[in-house]
C-alpha positions in Angstrom: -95.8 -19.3 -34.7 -97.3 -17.3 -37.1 -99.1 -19.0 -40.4 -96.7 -17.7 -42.7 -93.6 -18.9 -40.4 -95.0 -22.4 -40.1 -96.3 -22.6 -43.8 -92.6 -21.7 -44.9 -90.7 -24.5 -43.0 -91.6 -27.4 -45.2 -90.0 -30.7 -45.6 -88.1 -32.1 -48.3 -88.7 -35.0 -50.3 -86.5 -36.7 -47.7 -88.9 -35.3 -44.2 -85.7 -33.1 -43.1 -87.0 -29.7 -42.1 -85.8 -27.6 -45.6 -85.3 -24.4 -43.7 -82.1 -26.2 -41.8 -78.6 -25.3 -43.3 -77.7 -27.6 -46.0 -75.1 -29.6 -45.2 -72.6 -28.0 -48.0 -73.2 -24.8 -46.4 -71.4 -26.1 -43.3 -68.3 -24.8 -42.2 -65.3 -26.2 -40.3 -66.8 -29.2 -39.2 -64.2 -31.6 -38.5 -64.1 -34.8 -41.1 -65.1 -37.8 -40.3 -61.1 -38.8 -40.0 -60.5 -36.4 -37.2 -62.8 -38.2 -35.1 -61.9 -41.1 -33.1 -64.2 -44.1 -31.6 -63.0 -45.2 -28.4 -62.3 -49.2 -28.5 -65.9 -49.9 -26.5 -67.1 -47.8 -29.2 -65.4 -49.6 -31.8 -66.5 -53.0 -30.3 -69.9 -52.1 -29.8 -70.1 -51.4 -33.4 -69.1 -54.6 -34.1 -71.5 -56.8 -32.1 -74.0 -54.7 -34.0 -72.3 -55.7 -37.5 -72.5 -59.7 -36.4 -76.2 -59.5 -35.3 -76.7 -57.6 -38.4 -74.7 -60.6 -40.5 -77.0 -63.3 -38.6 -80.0 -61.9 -39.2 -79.4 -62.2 -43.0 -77.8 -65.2 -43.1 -74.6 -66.4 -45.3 -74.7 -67.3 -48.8 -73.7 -70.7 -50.7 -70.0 -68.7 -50.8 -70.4 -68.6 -47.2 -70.4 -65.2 -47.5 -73.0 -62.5 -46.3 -76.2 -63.0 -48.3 -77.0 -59.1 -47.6 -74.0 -56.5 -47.7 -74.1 -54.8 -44.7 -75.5 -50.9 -44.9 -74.1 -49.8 -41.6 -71.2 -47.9 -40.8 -70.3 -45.7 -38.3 -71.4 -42.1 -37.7 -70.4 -39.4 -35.3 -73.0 -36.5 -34.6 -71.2 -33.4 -35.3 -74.0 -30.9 -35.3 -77.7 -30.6 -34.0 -80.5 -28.5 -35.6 -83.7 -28.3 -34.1 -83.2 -32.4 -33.4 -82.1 -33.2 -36.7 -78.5 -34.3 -36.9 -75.7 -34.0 -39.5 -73.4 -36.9 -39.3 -70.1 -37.3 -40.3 -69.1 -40.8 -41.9 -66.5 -42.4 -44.3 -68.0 -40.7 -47.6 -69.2 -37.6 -45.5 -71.8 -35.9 -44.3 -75.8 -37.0 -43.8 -78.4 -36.2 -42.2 -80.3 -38.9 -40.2 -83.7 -39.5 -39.0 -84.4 -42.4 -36.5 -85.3 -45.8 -37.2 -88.8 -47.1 -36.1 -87.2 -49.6 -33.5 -85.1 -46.9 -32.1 -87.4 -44.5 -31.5 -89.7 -47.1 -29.8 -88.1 -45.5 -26.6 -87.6 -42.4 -26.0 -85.2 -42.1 -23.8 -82.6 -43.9 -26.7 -83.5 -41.9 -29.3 -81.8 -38.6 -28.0 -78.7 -38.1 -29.4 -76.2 -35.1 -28.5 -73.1 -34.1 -29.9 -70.0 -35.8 -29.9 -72.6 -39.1 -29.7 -71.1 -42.2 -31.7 -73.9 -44.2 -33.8 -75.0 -47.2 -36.1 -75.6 -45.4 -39.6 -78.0 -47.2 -41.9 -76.8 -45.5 -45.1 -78.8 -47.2 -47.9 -77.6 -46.8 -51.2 -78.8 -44.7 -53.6 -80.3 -42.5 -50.5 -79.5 -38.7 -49.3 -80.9 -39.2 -45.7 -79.7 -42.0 -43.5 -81.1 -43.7 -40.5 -79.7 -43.7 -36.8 -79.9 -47.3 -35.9 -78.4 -47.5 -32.6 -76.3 -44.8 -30.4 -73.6 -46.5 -28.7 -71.9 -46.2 -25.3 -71.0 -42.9 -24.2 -67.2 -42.4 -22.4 -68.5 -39.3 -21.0 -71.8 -37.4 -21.1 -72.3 -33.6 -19.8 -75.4 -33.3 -18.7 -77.6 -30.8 -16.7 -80.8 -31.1 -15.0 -84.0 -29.3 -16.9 -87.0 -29.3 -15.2 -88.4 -29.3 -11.5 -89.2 -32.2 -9.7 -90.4 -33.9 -12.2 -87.3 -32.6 -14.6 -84.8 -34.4 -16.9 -81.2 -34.4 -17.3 -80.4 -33.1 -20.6 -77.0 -34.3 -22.0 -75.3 -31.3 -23.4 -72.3 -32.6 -25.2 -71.5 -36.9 -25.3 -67.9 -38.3 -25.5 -65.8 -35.2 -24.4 -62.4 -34.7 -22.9 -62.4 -31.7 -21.7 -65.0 -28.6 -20.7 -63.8 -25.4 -21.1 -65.8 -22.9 -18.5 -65.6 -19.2 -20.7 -66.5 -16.4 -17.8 -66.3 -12.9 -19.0 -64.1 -10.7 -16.9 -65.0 -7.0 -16.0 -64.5 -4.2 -13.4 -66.5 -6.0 -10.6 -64.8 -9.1 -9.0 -66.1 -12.2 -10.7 -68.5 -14.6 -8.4 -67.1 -17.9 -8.7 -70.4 -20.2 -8.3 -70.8 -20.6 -11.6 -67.1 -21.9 -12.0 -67.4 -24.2 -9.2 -70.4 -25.6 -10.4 -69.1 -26.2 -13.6 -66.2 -28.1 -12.3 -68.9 -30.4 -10.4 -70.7 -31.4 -13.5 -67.6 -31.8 -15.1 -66.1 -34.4 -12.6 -69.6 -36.1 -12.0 -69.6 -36.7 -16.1 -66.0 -38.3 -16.1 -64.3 -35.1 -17.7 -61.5 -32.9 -17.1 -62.3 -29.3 -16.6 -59.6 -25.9 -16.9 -61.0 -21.7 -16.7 -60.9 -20.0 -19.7 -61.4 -16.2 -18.4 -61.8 -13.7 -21.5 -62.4 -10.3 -22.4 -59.3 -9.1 -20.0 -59.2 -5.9 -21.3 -62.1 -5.1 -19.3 -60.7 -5.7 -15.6 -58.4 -3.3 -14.0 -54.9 -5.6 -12.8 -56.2 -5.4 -9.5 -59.5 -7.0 -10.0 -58.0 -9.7 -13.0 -55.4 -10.5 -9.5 -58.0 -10.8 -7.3 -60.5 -13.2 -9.6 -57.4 -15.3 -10.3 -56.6 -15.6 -6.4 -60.2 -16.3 -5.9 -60.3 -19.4 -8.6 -56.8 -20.6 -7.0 -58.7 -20.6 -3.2 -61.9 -22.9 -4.7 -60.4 -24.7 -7.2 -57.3 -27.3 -7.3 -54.5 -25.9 -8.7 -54.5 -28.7 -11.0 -57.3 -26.9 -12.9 -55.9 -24.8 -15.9 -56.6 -21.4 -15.9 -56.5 -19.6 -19.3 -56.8 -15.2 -19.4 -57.8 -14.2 -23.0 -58.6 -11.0 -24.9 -59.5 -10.7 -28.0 -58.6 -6.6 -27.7 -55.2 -7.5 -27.3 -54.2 -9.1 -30.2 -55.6 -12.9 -29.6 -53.9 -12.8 -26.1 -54.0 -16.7 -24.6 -55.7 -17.8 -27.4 -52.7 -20.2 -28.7 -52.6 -21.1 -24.5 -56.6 -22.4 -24.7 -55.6 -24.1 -28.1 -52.8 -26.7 -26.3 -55.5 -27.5 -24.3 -57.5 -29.1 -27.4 -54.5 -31.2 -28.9 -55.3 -33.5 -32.1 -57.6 -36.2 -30.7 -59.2 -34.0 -27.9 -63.2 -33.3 -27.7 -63.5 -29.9 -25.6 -66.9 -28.3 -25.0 -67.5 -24.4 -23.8 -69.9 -24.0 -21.5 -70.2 -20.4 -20.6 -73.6 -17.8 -20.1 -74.7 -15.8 -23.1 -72.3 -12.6 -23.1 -69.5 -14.5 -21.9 -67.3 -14.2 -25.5 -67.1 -18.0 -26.3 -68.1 -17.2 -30.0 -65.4 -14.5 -30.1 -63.0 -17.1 -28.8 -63.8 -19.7 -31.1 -63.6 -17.2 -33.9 -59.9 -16.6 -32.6 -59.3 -20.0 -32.2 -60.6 -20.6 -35.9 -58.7 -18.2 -37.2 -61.8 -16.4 -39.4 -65.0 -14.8 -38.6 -67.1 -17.9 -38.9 -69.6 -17.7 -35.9 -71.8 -14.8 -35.2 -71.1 -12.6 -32.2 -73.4 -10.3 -29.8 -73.3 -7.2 -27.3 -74.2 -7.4 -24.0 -76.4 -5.5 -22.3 -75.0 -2.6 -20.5 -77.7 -2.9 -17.4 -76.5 -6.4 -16.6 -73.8 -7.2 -18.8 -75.4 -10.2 -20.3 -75.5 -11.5 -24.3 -78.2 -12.8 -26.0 -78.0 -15.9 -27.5 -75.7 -15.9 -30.8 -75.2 -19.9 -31.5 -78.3 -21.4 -31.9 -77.5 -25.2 -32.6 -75.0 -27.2 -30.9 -72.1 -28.2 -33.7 -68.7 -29.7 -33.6 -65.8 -27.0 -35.3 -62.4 -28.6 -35.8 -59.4 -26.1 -34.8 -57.0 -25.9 -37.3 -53.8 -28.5 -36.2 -55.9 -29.1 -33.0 -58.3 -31.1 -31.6 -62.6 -30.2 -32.2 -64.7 -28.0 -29.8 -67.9 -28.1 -29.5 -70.0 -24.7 -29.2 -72.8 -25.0 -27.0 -75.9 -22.3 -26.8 -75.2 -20.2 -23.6 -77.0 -21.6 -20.7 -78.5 -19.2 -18.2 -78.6 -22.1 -15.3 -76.6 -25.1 -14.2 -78.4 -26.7 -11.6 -77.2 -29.6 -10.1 -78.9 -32.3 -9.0 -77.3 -35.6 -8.4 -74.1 -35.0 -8.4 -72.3 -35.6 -5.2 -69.7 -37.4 -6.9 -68.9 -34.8 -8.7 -68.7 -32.6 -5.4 -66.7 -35.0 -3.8 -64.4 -35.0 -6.6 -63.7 -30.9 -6.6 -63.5 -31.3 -2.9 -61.7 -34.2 -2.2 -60.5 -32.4 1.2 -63.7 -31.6 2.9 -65.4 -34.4 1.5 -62.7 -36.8 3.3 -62.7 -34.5 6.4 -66.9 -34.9 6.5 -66.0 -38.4 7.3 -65.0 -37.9 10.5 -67.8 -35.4 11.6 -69.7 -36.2 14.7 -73.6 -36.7 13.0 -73.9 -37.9 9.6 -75.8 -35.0 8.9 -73.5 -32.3 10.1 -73.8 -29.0 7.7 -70.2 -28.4 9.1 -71.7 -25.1 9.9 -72.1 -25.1 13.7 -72.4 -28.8 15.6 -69.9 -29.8 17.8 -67.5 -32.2 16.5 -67.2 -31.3 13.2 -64.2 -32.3 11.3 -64.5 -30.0 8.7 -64.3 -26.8 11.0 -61.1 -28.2 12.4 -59.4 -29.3 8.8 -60.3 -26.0 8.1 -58.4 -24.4 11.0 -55.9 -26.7 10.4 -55.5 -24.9 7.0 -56.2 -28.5 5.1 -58.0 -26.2 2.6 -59.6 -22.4 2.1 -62.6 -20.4 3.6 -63.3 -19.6 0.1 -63.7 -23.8 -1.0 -65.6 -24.6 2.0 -67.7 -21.5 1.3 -68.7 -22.9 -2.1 -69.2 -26.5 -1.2 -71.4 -25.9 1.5 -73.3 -23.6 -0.9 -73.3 -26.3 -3.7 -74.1 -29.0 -1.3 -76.6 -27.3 0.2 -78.7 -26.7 -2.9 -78.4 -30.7 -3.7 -79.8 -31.6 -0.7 -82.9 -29.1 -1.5 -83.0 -30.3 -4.7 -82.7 -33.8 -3.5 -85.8 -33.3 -0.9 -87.9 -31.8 -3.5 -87.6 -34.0 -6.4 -90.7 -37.0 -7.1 -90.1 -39.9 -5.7 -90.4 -42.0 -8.8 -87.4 -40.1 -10.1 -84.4 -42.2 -10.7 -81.2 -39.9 -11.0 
């Protein structure tokens, strides 16, 4: 960074970075009464309120000597690791507390994250005491073998997987992948396919039959363009209703800020080509932020991610694949690659048409990098 950049990003009188947006420049973020704690949440919360009411003891009235500053915040957008919280009077920004940040690993909060606000009066900047239980948490792994998983998006629903159609056939890796993280991290997952306009009948047929062979047909499948007036657009909506948290995951290029923007009904997040060598998009959202679709549920818009590597999560595998994962169990050697030893159950549930070429052909691919991963990882690492 150059002298001048860094010189211009000061800090306000507050320590929050004064180049970030301010917070009444932020647009359809959903209010704090959109957003729902679930009961752990809620009760979590409260064990945090009693401590709080112990440590400051009760007055002659037998009341709280201290009134409690905390409330309850939900992180509805990230900026370079400062958040902007919605609460009961609003939005805030937060820095940690000291005892939080004591370890590290605590003090990461994503989007979608339910925390204990200190909010103390009289203040424009509040403080993130505590972040409390996630019901779901989308994560990826960052890093080699001595990498990280990086939670994406905390508390979600549903993930909506944007891949871009076009006059090639679509390789569905990145779907099934996708649908593994999604499972492993206790969500649901449905296809949102867009820019249709792009892919002759033939090849939109073809990539449809091809998601049907991988995937369960229990997985919604959504074809969008925004060419054609908006087409599927109110079809992805019903699957954010009021009270749903969706994320889009999707690679840069593959239209999920043009969707949102249909979704939103106004231009309000920027949009980019793609490149014509490769068809990919540069990156056009920059922080990870909560939007609230009008009558519907919230989305959260997520940076696109060039990889999706998993590591550690077989669950999530067996979950997508419930069919060859329960016919592994009868294989021969407990470390059949259900490729060519005798006796493997897998080959024959497979002949027995118990589920597609096309399935097996991604599972084996998907479990095959795990185990690579898996053999390559530290030791010390605990997934």
């Amino acid at each position: 960074m150059s002298k001048r950049a860094h010189s211009s990003r000061k800090k306000s009188a507050g320590g929050v970075d004064s180049a970030l947006p301010a917070l009444s420049s932020l647009s359809d973020i959903p209010p704090f009464s959109l957003l729902t704690p679930s009961e752990r949440q809620k009760a979590a919360f409260g064990t945090v309120l009693v401590d709080e009411r112990d440590r400051a003891g009760v007055s002659a009235a037998g009341q709280p000597a201290v009134a409690s500053d905390l409330h309850l915040g939900c992180v509805v957008r990230l900026d370079r690791g400062f958040p902007a919280i919605a609460w009961e009077d609003g939005l805030v920004r937060a820095e940690f507390s000291a005892g939080l940040t004591k370890g590290a690993d605590d003090s990461r909060v994503a989007v979608g994250d339910w925390v204990v606000l200190r909010v103390p009066e009289g203040h424009d900047k509040a403080q993130i005491e505590a972040i409390l239980p996630r019901e779901s948490d989308v994560a990826r792994w960052r890093g080699g073998a001595r990498g990280e998983r990086q939670t994406l998006a905390a508390n979600v629903d549903i993930v909506l997987v944007a891949q871009a159609l076009g006059p090639r056939r679509i390789s569905v890796d990145r779907l099934a992948r996708s649908a593994v993280i999604a499972a492993d991290c206790g969500t649901r997952v449905a296809v949102v396919f867009t820019k249709a306009d792009r892919a002759e009948l033939d090849v939109l047929k073809s990539d449809l039959a091809l998601v049907r062979a991988v995937l369960s047909a229990e997985v919604p499948v959504v074809v969008t363009s925004s060419a054609h007036d908006g087409a599927g657009v109110q079809d992805v909506r019903a699957l954010v209703p009021p009270g749903t948290v969706a994320i889009v995951l999707g690679e840069s290029g593959a239209g999920k800020s043009t969707l949102l923007n249909a979704l939103l009904g106004h231009e309000a997040l920027e949009t980019g080509a793609v490149r014509a060598r490769d068809d990919k998009g540069r990156h056009t959202t920059v922080a990870r932020r909560m939007v609230a679709l009008p009558g519907g549920g919230v989305i959260i818009d997520e940076p696109g991610l060039r990889s999706l590597p998993l590591v550690g999560h077989e669950r999530g595998l067996r979950l997508v694949f419930p069919a060859i994962a329960e016919a592994a169990l009868g294989c021969r050697f407990r470390d059949c690659t259900h490729t060519h030893e005798p006796g493997c159950a897998v080959r024959e549930a497979l002949a027995a048409g118990a589920f597609t070429p096309e399935a097996l052909e991604a599972y084996l691919a998907l479990a095959g990098e795990m185990r690579e991963s898996a053999a390559l990882l530290d030791p010390d690492i605990v997934l």
